[in-house]
Structures are given as structure tokens and as C-alpha cells.
N, C-alpha and C positions, 0 to 999 in steps of 0.2 A: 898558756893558761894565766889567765890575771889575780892577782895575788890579791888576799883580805877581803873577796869578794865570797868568797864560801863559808857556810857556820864549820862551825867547830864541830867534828865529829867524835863520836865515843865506841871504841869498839866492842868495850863491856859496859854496854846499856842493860844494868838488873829491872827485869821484868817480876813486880810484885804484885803479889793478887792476897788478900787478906792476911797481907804483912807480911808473906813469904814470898823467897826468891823462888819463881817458876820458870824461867831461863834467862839467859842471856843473848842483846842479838845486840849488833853495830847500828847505833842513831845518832840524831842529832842534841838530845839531851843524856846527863849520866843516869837517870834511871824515872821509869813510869810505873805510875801505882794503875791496875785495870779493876774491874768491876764483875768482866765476866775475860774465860781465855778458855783454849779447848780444851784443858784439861777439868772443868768446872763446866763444860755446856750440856744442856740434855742431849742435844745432836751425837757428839763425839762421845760422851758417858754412857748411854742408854738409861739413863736414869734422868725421872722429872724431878727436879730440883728446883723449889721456890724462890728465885732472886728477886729481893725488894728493895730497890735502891733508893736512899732518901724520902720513902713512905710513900712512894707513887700510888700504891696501893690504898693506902687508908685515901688519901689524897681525892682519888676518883671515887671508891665507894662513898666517902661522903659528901662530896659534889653533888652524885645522884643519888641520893639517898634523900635528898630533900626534895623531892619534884621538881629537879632541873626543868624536864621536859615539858611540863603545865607550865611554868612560869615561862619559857619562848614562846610553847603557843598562846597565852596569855597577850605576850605581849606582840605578838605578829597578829592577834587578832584587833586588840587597841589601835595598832599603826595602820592596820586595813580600814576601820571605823574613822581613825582622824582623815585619812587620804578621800573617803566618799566623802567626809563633810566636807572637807576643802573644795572637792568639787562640786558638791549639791553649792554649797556660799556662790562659786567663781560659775558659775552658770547660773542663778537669781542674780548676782550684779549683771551679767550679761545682759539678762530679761528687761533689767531696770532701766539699763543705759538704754539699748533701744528702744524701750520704750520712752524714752524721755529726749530720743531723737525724733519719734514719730510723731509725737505732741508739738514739739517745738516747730516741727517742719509741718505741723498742721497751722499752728496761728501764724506763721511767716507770710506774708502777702505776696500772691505771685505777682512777676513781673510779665506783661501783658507780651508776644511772641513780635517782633519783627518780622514787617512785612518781605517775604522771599522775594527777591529778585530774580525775574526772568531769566533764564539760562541766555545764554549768550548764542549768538547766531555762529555757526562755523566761520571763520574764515574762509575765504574765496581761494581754493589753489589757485598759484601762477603756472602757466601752462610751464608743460616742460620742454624744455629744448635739447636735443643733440649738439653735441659738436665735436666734428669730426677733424682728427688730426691727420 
């Protein structure tokens, strides 16, 4: 085994959960503060017990308390309206440019066809000949 390559281990790691020790287990630091542990969970308690850690709660209800959800569809409908106008704009430049090819290619004077030359006569096969070895 190669040596200084492993952390430091603690075998009495204090596990604390609202400033009290709720057991000891071996880690790699000397001790964790937790938030929730089984002795504190609805699951293992039987009991619903409201955990709000750092106001998560107030946090979300007033997120949506304001009409979060009108204000996305709000603004997925604005972004739907800009994307048709971009395309209604980039389809009338379309209309415009070709149109302002057809014009153009209308006053160009044409250049009158050269006369087709006769297709050319076959060539004559030269007979074929055997030759026997």
C-alpha cells in the first residue's frame, strides 16, 4: 500500500443533528452537522414533521405567488410573435430579391442563339480482321 496517498481517517466521527450528538460512525472528517437523520425522518418516526431548511418553503411559495406561470407564458408567447415576424420580414425580402431578379432579367438583352452545328457523320468502321496464332 503507498503511503500519504489516503485522507485521514477518524473513527469517532460525532454525527450532529440540531446541535446534538446522534451517533458516532468512522469518516473521513472529525464530525458532520446533518439536516435530517432517521431518527428525525417521517419514514422511520411515523410522524409528519415539517423540515424547512434555509426557508425553501417561503422561497417557493413566493416565487409563485406572484404569477410565475403568466409571466412564462407571457413571455413564450412574445418569443412565438417575434420568431413569425422574423419569418413573415425573411420571406417579403425573399419576394423582393426575386422580384428584382425577374425585373433585372427582364431589361437584360438577350444574346441571339448560335447556329447548331450538324451532328457529325459516324465514322466508317475499319473492317475487322482475325488473326490466328
Amino acid at each position: 500500500m503507498k503511503n500519504d496517498i489516503h485522507p485521514r481517517y477518524f473513527n469517532n466521527c460525532k454525527i450532529y443533528h440540531n446541535g446534538q450528538v446522534v451517533m458516532t460512525v468512522g469518516a473521513t472528517v472529525p464530525e458532520m452537522h446533518v439536516e435530517v437523520w432517521s431518527g428525525s425522518h417521517p419514514f422511520f418516526t411515523g410522524k409528519n414533521v415539517f423540515v424547512d431548511s434555509a426557508g425553501r418553503v417561503e422561497k417557493f411559495q413566493k416565487k409563485f405567488a406572484t404569477g410565475y406561470f403568466a409571466q412564462k407564458e407571457k413571455a413564450e408567447a412574445d418569443r412565438k410573435a417575434a420568431i413569425a415576424a422574423a419569418e413573415k420580414k425573411a420571406a417579403e425580402e425573399r419576394a423582393a430579391t426575386k422580384a428584382a431578379r425577374a425585373a433585372a432579367a427582364a431589361t437584360k438583352p438577350k444574346k441571339p442563339k448560335a447556329p447548331e452545328a450538324a451532328p457529325a457523320a459516324p465514322a466508317a468502321e475499319a473492317p475487322a480482321t482475325e488473326e490466328k496464332a
